[in-house]
N, CA and C atoms as a LAMMPS dump frame, in Angstrom:
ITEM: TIMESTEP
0
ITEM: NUMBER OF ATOMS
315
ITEM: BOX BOUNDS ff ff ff
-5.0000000000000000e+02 5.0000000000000000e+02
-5.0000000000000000e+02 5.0000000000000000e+02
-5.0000000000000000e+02 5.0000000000000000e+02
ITEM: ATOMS id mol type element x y z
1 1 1 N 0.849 -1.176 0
2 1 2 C 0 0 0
3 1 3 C 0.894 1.237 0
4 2 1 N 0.438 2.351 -1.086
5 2 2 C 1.187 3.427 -1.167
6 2 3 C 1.207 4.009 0.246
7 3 1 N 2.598 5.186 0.972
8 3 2 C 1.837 5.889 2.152
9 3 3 C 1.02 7.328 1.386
10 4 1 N 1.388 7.481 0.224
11 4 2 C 0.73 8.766 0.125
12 4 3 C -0.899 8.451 -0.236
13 5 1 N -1.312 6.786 -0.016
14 5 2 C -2.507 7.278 -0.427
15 5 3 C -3.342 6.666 0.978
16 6 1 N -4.637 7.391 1.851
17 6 2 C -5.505 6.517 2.813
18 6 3 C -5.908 5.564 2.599
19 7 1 N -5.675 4.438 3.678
20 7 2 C -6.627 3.178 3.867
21 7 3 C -7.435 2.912 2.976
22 8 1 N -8.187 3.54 3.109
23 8 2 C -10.084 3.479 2.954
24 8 3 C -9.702 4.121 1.643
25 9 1 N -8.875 4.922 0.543
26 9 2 C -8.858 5.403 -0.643
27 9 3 C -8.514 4.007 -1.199
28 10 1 N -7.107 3.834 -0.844
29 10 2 C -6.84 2.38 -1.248
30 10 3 C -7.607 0.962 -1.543
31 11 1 N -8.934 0.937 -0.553
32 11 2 C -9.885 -0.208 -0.885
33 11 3 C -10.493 0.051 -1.685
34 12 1 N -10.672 1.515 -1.794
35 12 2 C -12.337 1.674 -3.094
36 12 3 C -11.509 1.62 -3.988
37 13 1 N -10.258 1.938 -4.07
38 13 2 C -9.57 2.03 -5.426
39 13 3 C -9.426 0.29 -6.092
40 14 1 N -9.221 -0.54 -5.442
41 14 2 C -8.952 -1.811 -5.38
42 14 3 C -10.343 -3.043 -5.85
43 15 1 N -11.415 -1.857 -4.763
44 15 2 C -13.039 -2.706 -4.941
45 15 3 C -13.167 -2.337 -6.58
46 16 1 N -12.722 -1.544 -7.063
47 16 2 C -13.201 -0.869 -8.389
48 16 3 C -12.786 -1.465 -9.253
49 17 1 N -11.619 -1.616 -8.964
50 17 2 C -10.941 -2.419 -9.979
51 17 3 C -11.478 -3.821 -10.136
52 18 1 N -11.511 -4.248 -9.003
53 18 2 C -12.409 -6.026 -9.057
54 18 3 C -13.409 -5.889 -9.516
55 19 1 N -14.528 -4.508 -9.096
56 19 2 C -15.543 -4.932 -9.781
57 19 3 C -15.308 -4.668 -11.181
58 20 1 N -14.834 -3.74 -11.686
59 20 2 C -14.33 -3.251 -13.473
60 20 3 C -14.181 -5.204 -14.162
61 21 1 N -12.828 -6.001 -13.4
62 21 2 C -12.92 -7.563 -13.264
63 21 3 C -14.024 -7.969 -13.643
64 22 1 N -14.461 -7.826 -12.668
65 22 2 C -16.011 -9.187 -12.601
66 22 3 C -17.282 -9.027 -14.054
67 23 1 N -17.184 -7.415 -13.835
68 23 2 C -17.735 -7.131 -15.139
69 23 3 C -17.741 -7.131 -16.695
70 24 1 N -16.016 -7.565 -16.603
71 24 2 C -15.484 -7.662 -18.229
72 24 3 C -15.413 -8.947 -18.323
73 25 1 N -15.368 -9.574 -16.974
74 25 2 C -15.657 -11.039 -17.522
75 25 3 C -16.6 -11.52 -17.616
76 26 1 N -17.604 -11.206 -16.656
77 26 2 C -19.387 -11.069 -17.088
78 26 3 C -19.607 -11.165 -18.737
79 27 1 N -18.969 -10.443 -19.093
80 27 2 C -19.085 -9.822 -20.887
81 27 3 C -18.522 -10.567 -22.13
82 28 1 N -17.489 -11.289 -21.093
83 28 2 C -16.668 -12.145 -21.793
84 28 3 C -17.825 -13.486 -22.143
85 29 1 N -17.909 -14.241 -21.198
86 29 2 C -18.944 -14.917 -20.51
87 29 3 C -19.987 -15.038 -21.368
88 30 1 N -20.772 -13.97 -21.802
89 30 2 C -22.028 -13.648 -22.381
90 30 3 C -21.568 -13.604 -23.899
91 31 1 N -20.527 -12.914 -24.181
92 31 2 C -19.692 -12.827 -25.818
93 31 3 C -19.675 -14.527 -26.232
94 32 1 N -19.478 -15.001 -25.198
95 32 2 C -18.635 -16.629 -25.715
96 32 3 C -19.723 -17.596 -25.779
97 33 1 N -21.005 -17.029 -25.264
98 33 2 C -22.244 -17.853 -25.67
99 33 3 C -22.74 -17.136 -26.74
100 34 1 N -22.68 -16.167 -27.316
101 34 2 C -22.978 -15.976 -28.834
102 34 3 C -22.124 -16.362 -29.566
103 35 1 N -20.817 -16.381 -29.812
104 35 2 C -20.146 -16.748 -30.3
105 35 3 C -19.957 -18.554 -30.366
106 36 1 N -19.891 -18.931 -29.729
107 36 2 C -20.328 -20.202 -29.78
108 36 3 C -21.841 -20.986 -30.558
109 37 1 N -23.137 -20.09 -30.482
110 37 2 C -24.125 -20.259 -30.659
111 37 3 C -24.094 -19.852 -32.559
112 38 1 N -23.063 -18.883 -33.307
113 38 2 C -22.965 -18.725 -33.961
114 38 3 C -22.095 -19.641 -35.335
115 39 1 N -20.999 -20.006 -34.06
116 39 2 C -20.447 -20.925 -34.945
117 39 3 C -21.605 -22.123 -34.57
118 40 1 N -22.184 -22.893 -34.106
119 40 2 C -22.812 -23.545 -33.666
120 40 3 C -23.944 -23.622 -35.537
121 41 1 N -24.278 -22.319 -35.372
122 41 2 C -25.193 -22.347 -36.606
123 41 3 C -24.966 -22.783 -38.086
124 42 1 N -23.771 -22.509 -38.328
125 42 2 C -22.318 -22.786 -39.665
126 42 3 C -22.581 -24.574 -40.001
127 43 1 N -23.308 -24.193 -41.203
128 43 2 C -23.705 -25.68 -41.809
129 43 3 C -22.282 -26.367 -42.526
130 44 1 N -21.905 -27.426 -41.745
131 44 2 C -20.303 -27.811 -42.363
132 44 3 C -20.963 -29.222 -43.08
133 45 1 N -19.827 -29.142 -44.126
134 45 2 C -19.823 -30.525 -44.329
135 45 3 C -19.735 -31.871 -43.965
136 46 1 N -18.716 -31.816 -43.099
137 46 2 C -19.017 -32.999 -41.79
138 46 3 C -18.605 -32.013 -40.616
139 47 1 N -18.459 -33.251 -39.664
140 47 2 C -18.252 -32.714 -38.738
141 47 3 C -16.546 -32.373 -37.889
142 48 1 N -16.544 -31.633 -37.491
143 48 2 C -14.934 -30.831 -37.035
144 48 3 C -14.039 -32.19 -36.611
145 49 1 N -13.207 -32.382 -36.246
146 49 2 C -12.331 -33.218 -35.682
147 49 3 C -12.026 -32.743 -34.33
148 50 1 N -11.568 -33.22 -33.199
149 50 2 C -11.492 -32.909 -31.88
150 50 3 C -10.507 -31.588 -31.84
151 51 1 N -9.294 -32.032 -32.771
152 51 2 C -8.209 -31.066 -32.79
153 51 3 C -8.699 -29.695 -33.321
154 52 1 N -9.841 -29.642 -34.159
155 52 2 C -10.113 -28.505 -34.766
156 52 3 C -11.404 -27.521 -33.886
157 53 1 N -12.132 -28.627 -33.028
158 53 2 C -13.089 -27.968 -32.309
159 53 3 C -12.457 -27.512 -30.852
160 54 1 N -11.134 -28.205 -30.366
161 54 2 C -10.508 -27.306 -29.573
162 54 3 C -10.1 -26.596 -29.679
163 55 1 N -9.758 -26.012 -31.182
164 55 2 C -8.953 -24.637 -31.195
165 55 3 C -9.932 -23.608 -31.281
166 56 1 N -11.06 -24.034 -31.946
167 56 2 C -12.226 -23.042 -32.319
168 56 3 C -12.716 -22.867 -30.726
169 57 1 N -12.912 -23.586 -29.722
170 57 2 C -13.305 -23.02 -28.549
171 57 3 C -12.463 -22.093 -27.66
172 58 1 N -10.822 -22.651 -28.087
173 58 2 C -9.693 -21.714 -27.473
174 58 3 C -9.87 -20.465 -28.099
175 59 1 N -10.111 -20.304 -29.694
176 59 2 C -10.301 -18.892 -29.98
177 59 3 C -11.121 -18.211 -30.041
178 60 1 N -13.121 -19.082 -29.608
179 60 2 C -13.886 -17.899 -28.928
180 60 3 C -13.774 -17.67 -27.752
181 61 1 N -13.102 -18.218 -27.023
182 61 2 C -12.932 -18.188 -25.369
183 61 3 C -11.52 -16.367 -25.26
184 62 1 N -11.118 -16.945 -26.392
185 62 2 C -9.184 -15.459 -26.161
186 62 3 C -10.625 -14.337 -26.735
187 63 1 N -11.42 -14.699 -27.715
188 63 2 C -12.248 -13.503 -28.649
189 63 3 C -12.804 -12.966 -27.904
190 64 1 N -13.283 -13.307 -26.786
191 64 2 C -14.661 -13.082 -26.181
192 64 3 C -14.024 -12.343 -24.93
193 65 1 N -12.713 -12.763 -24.558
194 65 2 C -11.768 -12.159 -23.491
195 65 3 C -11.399 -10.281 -23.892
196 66 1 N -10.392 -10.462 -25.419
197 66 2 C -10.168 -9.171 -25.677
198 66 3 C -11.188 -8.817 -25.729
199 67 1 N -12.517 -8.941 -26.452
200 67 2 C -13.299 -8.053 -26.597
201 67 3 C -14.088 -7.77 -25.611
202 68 1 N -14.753 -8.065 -24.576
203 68 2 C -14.898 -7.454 -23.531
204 68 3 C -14.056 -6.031 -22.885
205 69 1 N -12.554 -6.701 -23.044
206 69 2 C -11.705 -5.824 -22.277
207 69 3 C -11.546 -4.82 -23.457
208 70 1 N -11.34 -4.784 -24.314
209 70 2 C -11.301 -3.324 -25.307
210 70 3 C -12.216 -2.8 -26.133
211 71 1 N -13.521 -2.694 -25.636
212 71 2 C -14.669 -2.476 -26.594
213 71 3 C -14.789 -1.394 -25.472
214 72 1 N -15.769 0.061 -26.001
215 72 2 C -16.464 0.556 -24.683
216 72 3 C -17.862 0.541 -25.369
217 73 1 N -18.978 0.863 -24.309
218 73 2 C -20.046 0.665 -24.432
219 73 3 C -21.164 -0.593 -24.318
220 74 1 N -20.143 -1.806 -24.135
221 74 2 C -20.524 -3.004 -23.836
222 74 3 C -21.452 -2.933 -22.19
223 75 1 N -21.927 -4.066 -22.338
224 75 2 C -22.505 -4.76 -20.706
225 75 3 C -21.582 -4.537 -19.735
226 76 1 N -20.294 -4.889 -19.89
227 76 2 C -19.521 -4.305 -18.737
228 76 3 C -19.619 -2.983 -18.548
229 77 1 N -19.163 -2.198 -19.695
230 77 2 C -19.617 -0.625 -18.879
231 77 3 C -20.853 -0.623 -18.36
232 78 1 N -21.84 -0.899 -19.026
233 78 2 C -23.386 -0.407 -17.966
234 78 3 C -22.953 -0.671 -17.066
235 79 1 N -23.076 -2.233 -16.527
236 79 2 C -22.983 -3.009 -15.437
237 79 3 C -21.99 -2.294 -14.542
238 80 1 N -20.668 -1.939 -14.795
239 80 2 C -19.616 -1.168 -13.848
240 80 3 C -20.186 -0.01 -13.619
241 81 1 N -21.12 0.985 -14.745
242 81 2 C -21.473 2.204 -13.848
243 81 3 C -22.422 2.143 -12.962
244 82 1 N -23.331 1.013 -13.137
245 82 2 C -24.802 0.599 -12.514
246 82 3 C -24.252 -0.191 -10.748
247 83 1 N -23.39 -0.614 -10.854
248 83 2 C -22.542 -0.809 -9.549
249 83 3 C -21.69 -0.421 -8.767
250 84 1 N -20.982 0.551 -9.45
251 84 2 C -20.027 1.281 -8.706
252 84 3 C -20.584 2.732 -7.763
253 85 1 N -21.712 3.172 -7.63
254 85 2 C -21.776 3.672 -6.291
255 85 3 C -22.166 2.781 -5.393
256 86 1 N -22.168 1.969 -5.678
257 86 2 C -22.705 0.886 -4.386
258 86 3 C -21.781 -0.022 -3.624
259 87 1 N -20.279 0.677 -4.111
260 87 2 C -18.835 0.364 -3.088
261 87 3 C -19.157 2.161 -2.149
262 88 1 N -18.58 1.359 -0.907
263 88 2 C -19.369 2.139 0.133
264 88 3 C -17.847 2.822 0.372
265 89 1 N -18.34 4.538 0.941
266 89 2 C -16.82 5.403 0.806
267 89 3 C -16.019 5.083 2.364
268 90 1 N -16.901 3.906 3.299
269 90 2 C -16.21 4.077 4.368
270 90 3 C -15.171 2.728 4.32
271 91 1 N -14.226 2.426 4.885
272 91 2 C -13.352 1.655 4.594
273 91 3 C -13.794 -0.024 5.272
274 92 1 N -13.41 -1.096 4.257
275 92 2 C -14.076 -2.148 4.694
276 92 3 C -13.547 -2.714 5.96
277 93 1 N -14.077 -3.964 6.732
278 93 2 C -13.603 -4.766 7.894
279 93 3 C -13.166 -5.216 7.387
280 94 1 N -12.596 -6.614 7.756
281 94 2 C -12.047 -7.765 7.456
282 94 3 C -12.971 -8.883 8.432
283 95 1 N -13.872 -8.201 8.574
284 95 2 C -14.529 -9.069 9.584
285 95 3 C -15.04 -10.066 8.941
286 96 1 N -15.402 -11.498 9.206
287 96 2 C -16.218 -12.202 8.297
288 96 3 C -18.054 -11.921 8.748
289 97 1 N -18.512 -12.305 7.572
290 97 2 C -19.951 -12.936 7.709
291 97 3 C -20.649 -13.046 8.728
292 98 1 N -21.914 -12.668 9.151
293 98 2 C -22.374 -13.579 10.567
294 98 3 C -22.555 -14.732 9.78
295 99 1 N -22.868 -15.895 10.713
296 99 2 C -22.887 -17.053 10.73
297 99 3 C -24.359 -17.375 10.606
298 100 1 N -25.228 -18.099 10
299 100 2 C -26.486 -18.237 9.882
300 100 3 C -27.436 -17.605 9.397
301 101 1 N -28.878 -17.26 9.506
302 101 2 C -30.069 -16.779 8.669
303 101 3 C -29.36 -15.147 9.221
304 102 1 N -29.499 -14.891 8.062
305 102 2 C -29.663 -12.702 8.21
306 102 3 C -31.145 -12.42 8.381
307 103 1 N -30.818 -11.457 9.344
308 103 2 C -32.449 -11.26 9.913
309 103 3 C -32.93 -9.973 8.54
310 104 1 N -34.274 -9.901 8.474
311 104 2 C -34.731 -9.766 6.955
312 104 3 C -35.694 -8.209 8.143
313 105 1 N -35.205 -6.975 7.834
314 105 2 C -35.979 -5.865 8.17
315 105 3 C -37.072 -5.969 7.494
């Protein structure tokens, strides 16, 4: 942890980033079931060989990766702006979980 930057700056800076994470892979995720569903549609003459349908899944799986991460305007952006005030400005515990049913106000 930098000293020039606070605690509590340091986590939101950190929560942001994970969530920015969770969201481009969300996107990824969602890219790689169209993409899949597309090649899926591609009337072949027979059918692929093992060696050829693993590479085609390795390269919508890398496709679906960059493009999430370098597109803007995708599901991840909504999703990251639609969540990010909802990292809280006071600095987190480390406390765990209670243990059992959460009481429901």
């Amino acid at each position: 942890m930098s000293p020039s930057i606070p605690p509590d700056t340091h986590d939101r800076e950190l929560d942001r980033k994970r969530l920015k994470e969770a969201c481009q892979d969300f996107e990824s995720c969602l890219t790689r079931i169209i993409l899949k569903s597309m090649g899926d549609s591609i009337m072949r003459a027979e059918e692929p060989d093992q060696a050829r349908e693993t590479y085609e899944t390795m390269f919508r799986e890398t496709l679906a990766g960059e493009l999430s991460r370098h597109t803007t305007g995708g599901v991840a952006d909504l999703l990251y702006h639609k969540l990010s005030p909802l990292i809280p400005d006071t600095p987190r515990t480390d406390t765990p979980p209670p243990e059992g049913p959460v009481p429901v106000k």
